[in-house]
C-alpha positions, -999 to +999 in steps of 0.1 A: -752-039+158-747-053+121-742-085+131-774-090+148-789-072+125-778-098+099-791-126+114-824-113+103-816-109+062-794-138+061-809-177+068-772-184+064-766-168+101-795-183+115-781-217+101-749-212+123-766-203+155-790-237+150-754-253+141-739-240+174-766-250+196-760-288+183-725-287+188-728-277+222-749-300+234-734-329+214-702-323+229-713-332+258-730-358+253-698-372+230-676-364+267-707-388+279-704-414+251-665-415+257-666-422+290-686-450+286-664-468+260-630-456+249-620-424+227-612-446+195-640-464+196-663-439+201-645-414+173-647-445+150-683-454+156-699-414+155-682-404+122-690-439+104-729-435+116-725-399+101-713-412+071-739-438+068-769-414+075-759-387+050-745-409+021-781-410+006-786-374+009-752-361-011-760-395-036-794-378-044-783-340-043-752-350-062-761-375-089-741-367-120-708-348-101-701-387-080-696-401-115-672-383-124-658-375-097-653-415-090-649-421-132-616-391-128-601-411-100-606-373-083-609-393-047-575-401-048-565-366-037-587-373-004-562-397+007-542-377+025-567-349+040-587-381+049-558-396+070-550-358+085-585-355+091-585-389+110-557-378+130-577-351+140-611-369+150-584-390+171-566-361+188-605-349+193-614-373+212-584-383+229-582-343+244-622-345+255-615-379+272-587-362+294-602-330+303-638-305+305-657-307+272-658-267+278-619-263+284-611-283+252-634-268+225-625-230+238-591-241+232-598-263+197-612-230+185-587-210+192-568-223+159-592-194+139-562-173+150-539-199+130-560-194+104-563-161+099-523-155+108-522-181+080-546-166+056-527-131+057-492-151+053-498-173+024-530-160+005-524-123+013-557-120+024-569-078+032-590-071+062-568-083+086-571-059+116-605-068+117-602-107+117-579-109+143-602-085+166-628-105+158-606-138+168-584-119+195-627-112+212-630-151+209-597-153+225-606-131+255-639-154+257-613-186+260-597-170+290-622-162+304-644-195+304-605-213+317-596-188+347-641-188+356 
């Protein structure tokens, strides 16, 4: 019961629950958007508006660290995440044009079990029995929601 517990003590939990709820509707209503124009275009346009609404907010709750991080040439290391990252927006909506909006994000977050499997490989992270049950439960919730 400790994690329902926890999402009275910790705002944090309620934050991810609120931040579920969005994504699940918005997903759908991105499987909407895509049908009505085209994956690229669509991928293109949502993650430029995002980037257009919340530039103001991290300017104001990060005025002295974009300085420097712009004055160290810091953003130069972004280039390739940003490109990978790209890649991925396109894959995104690419997979939600050609299939259930349902189908695709059980299976996009199935790569927790990457992850972790990662996590234990290269970090030597403890606690890994529990992860993977944890991820194994999301698992059984993927299979589910596909063979429903």
């Amino acid at each position: 019961m400790e994690p329902f517990l926890a999402v009275r003590r910790e705002k944090g939990s309620v934050f991810m629950i609120a931040v579920a709820m969005i994504y699940s509707i918005t997903s759908s209503l991105g499987k909407m958007a895509i049908e009505h124009s085209s994956p690229l275009f669509f991928g293109s346009l949502y993650f430029v508006t995002v980037t257009i609404v919340f530039a103001p907010v991290a300017l104001w709750f990060g005025k002295g660290d974009i300085r420097r991080f712009v004055g160290g040439r810091r953003f130069l290391l972004l280039i390739v995440p940003g490109i990978l990252y790209a890649v991925m927006i396109v894959s995104h909506m690419i997979a939600i044009s050609l299939t259930k909006v349902a189908y695709m994000i059980s299976l996009k977050r199935m790569s927790l079990i990457i992850g972790i499997i990662y996590g234990y490989l290269l970090f030597r992270e403890k606690h890994i029995r529990e992860r993977l049950s944890g991820a194994l439960l999301m698992f059984t919730g993927f299979v589910l929601i596909v063979t429903a």
